[in-house]
N, C-alpha and C positions, 0 to 999 in steps of 0.2 A: 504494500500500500504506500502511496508518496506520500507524502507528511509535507507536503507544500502547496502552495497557490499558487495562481499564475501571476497575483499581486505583492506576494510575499513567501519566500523560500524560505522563512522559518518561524512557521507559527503556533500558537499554542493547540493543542488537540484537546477541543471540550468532552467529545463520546467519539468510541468508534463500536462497530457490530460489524460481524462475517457475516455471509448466509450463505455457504457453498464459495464458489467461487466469485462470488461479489463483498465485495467490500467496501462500509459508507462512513466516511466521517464527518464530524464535526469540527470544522478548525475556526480561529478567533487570531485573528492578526493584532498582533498591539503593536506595531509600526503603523497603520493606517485605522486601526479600532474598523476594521469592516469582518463580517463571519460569510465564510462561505459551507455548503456542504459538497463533498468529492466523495464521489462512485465510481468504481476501479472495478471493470469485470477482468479478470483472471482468462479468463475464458475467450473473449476477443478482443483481449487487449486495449478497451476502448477505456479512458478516462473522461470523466463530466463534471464539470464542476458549476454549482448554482450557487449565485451569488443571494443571501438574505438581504432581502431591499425591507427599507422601513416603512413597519406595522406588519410586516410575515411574522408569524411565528418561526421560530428557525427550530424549534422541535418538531414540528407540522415536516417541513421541508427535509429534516434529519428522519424522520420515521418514513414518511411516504414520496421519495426524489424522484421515482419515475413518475409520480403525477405532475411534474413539473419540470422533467426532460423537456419534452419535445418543444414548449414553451417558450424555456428561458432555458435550456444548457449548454455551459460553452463546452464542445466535445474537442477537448484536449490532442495535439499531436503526440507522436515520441518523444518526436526533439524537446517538446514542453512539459512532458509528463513527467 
């Protein structure tokens, strides 16, 4: 799992959870105070990261990410993952 953002390569990790080969975290930047959530499939190598815009709930966004993929996720390259 990357343990960065695409706004910040070293931030805090509020929650993280497996399920199989996907993995979702919680991260909280305190260089910019912005939280995003990253989904990391194992499986096709794809990383997503959704930014929490204010009035989201970011436990909403941290329990249920694929309801807010197709939406708003920025689908991460290698080079950036």
């Amino acid at each position: 799992m990357r343990r960065r953002l695409s706004f910040d390569a070293n931030p805090k990790e509020l929650a993280h959870r497996d399920a199989g080969p996907t993995h979702v975290a919680l991260l909280w930047s305190r260089r910019t105070h912005r939280t995003a959530v990253v989904v990391e499939d194992d499986a096709t190598g794809e990383v997503v990261e959704l930014d929490v815009r204010e009035g989201d709930d970011p436990l909403e966004l941290y329990e249920h990410p694929y309801a807010y993929v197709d939406v708003r996720g920025r689908y991460l390259t290698a080079a950036t993952a």
